[in-house]
C-alpha positions in Angstrom: 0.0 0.0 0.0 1.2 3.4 -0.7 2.2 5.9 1.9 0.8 9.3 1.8 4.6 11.0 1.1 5.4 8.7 -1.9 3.8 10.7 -4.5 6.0 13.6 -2.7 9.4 11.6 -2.8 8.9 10.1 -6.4 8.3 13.6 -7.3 11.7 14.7 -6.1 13.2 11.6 -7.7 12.0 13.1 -10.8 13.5 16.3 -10.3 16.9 14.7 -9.5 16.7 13.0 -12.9 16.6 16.1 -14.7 19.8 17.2 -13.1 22.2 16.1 -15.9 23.0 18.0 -18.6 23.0 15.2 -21.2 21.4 11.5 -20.7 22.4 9.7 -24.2 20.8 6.1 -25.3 19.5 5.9 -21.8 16.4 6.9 -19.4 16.6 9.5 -17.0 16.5 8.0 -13.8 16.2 10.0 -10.4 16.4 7.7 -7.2 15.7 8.9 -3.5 16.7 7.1 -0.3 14.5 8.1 3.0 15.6 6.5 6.5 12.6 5.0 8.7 12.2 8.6 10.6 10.7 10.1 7.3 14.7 11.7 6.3 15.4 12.0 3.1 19.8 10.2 3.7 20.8 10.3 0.2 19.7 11.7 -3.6 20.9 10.8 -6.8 20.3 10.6 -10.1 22.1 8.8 -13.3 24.4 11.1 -15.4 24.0 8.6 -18.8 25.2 5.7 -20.7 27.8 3.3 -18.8 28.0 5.8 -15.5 26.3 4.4 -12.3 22.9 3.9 -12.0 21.1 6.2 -9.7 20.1 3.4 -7.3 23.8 2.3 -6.8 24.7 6.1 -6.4 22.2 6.6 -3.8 23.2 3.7 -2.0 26.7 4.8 -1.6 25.9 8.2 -0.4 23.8 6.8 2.3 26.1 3.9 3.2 24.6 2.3 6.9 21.7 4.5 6.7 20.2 2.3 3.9 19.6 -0.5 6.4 15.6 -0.7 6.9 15.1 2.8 4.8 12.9 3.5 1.8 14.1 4.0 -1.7 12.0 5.7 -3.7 13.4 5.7 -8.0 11.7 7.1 -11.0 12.4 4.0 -13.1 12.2 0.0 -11.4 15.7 -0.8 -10.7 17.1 -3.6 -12.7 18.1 -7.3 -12.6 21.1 -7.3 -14.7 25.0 -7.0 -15.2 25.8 -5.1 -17.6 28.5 -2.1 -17.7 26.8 -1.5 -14.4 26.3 -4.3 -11.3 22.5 -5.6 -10.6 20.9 -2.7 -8.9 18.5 -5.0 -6.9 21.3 -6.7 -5.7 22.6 -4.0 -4.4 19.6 -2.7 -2.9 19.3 -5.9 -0.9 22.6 -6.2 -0.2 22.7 -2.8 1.4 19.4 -3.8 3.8 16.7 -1.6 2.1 13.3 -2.6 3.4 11.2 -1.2 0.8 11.3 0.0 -2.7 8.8 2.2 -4.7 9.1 3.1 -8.3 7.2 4.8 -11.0 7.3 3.7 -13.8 8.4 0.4 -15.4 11.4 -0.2 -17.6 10.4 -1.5 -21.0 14.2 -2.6 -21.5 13.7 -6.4 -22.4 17.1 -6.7 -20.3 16.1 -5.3 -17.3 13.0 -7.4 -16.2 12.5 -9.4 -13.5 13.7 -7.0 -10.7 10.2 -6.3 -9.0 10.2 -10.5 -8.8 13.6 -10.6 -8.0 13.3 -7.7 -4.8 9.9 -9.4 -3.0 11.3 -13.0 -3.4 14.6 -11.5 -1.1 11.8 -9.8 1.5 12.2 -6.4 0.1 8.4 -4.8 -0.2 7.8 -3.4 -3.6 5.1 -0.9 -4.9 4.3 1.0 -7.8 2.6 4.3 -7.6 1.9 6.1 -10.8 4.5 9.0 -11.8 3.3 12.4 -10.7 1.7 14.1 -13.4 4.0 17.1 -14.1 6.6 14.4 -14.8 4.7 11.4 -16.7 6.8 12.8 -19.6 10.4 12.5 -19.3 10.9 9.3 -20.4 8.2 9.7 -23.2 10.2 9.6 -26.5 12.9 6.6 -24.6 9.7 4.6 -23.7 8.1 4.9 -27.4 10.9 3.5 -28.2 10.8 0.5 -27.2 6.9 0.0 -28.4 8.2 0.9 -31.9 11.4 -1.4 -31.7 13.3 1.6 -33.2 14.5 5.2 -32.6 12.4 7.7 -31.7 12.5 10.3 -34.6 12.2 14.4 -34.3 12.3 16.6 -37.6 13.4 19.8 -37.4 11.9 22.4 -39.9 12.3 26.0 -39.9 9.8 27.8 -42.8 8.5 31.3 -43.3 5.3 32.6 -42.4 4.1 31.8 -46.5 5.3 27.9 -45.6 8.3 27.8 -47.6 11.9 25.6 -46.3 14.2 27.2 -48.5 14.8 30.1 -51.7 15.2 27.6 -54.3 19.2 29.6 -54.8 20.8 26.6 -53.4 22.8 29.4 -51.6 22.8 29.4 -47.4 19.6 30.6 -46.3 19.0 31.7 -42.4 15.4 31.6 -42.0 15.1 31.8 -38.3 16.5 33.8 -35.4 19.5 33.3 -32.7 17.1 32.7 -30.2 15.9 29.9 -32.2 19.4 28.4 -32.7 20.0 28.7 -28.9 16.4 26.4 -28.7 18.0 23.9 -31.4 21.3 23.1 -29.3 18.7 22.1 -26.2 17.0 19.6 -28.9 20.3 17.9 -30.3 21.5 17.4 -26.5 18.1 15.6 -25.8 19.3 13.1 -29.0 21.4 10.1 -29.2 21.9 11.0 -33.1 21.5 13.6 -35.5 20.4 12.2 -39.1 21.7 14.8 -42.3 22.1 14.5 -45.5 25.1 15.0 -48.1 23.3 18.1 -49.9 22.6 19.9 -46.4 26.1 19.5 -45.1 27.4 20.7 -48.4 25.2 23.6 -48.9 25.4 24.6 -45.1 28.8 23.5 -43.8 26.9 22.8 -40.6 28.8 21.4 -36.9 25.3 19.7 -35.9 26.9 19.5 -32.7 25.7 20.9 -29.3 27.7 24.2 -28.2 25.3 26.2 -26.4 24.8 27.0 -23.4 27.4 24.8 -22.5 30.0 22.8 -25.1 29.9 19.1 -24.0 32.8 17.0 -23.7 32.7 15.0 -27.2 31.6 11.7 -25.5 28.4 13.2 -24.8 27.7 14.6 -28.5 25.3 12.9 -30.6 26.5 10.9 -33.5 26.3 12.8 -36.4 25.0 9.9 -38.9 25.5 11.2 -42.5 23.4 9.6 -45.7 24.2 10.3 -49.3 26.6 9.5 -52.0 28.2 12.8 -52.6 32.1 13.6 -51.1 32.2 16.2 -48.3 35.6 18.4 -49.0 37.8 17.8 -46.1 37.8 21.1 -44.3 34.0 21.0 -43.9 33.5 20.9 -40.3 31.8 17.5 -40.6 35.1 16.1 -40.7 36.5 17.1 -37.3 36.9 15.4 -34.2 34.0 17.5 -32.1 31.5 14.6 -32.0 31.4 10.9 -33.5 30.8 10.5 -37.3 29.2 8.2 -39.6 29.0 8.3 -42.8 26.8 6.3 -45.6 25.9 5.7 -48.6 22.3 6.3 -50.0 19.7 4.1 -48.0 15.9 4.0 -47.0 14.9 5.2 -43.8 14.3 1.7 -42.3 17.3 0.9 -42.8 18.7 4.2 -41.3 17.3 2.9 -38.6 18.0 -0.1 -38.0 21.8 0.6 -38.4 21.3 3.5 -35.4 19.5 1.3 -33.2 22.8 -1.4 -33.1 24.2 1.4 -31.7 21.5 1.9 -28.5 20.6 4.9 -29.9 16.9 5.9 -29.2 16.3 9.1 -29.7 17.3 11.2 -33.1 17.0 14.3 -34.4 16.1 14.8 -38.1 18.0 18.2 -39.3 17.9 18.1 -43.0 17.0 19.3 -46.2 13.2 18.6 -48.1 14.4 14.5 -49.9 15.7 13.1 -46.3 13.0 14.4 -45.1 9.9 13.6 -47.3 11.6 10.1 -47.2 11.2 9.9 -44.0 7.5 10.9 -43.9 6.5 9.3 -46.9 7.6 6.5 -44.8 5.7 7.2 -41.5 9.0 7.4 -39.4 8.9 10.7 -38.6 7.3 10.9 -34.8 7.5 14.0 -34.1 7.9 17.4 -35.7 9.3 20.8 -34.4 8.2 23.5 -36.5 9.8 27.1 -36.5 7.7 29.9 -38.4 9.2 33.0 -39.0 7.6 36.3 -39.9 9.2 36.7 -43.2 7.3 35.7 -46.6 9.8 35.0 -49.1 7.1 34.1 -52.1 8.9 31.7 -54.5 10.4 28.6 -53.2 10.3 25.1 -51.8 6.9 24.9 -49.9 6.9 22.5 -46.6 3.0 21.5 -47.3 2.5 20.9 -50.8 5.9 19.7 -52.0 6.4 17.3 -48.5 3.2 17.2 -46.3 0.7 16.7 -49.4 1.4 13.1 -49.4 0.6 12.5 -46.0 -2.1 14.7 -45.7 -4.8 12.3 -44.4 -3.2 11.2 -41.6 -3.7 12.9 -38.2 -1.3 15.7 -36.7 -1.8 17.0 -33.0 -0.5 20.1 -31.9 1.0 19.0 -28.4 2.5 23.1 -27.7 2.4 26.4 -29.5 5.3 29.4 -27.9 7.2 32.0 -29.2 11.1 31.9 -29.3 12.3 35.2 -29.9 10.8 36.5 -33.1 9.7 33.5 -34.3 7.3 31.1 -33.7 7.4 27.6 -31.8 4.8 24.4 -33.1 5.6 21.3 -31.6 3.4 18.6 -33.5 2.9 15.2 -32.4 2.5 12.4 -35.2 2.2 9.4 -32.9 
């Protein structure tokens, strides 16, 4: 049965999870330890792929003040050894008397541990994650029910619909404030998916540099399809964040090849052919549009020369805001 502070304590296991700058091809995971007087002894959270879980964390803050406390965690620990030790071993180990979690871990690899706890006298409850933070996890979770990467397009257009000037020339359409927005989205990615004719038209980094330049392990992998040779003093070609590079290949198989890497989550930052492709295709999940109050008149137009195909299918707008100048629609496909 669920004590009346658990909603309270999984709430601020939540809030530890979104402590870390960066979380790449893993959940965020915030974990709370609370001694039998009601004290919160230890908080933690998990700063990201092959660091220590935010149960194992806790534990060794708290050290002898986990015998007989509560750990509360925003994700059920796991039953496996992996780059990390069994978290429910550890919890019993260390004397923890009860465990409640929020939300279960859809990880094929990391079931059993509910099973594994009560069978080794350690009470186990679920109470549903509080409201305000039911969607952290979101795009990780769909993951798993797609058996693929989660996939957000990027589009910035004018406020007559169009992508792009037809001058095959750079063309900024947005604002600074908007590119400030765009680094926060590639550091919630495990990849970002471009094209040949993008990064030779814009000579982009597609890395994350604002507001604070992560260390290169952190970066997501810049995954590059299309046939054509990238000069080698296009910035592509540095050492700022891992590289692939491929040849032409449908988006299925894109994929495919980024899920063998554990990635989950990718960014689609491209120009209109990767893109349609990718719609035409239904893997785009989510899209995050940028309108800016310009009107350009003649060129590439984002609904009838890429949406029109997939017009009968349903959109939801899930959040309309202004960034700057310009204007923020976050629209949901899935």
């Amino acid at each position: 049965m669920a004590h009346q502070s658990d909603i309270y304590w999984l709430s601020v296991a939540a809030e530890q999870s979104l402590i870390p700058i960066s979380v790449k091809k893993n959940p965020r995971v915030g974990a709370v330890i609370v001694d039998k007087s009601g004290l919160a002894v230890a908080k933690s959270f998990h700063e990201g792929y092959a660091s220590p879980h935010a149960e194992k964390v806790a534990l060794d803050k708290a050290r002898g003040k986990a015998k007989g406390a509560t750990m509360f965690v925003s994700l059920c620990p796991c039953n496996h050894i992996g780059k990390n030790p069994s978290c429910c071993v550890e919890i019993i180990n260390r004397g923890i008397k009860r465990v409640v979690y929020s939300q279960v871990d859809p990880n094929p690899i990391a079931q059993g541990g509910v099973e594994f706890l009560k069978s080794n006298g350690v009470e186990v409850n679920f109470v549903k994650t509080p409201k305000k933070f039911e969607n952290i996890n979101n795009r990780w979770l769909k993951s798993f029910e797609l058996n693929r990467p989660f996939v957000t397009a990027k589009i910035a257009m004018t406020l007559d619909g169009k992508i792009d000037d037809k001058t095959n020339k750079r063309f900024r359409i947005t604002g600074k404030d908007v590119e400030l927005e765009v680094h926060q989205i590639r550091n919630g990615c495990d990849a970002i998916i471009s094209g040949t004719g993008t990064v030779l038209l814009d000579n982009p980094r597609l890395t994350v540099r604002y507001p604070k330049r992560l260390k290169n392990a952190y970066q997501p992998i810049r995954y590059i399809v299309g046939d054509r040779e990238i000069p080698q003093d296009y910035f592509i070609h540095d050492n700022s964040a891992p590289t692939m590079f491929t040849g032409k290949r449908t988006p299925r198989l894109i994929l495919e090849d980024l899920l063998r890497l554990d990635v989950r989550t990718v960014l689609l930052e491209t120009g209109s052919k990767l893109l349609k492709d990718f719609l035409d295709h239904d893997l785009v999940d989510e899209m995050v549009l940028y309108v800016a109050p310009t009107i350009i008149g003649q060129g590439k137009a984002l609904v009838e020369e890429i949406l029109q195909a997939n017009s009968n299918r349903e959109y939801k707008i899930s959040s309309v805001g202004l960034v700057g100048k310009d204007l923020r629609i976050k629209v949901s496909l899935r």
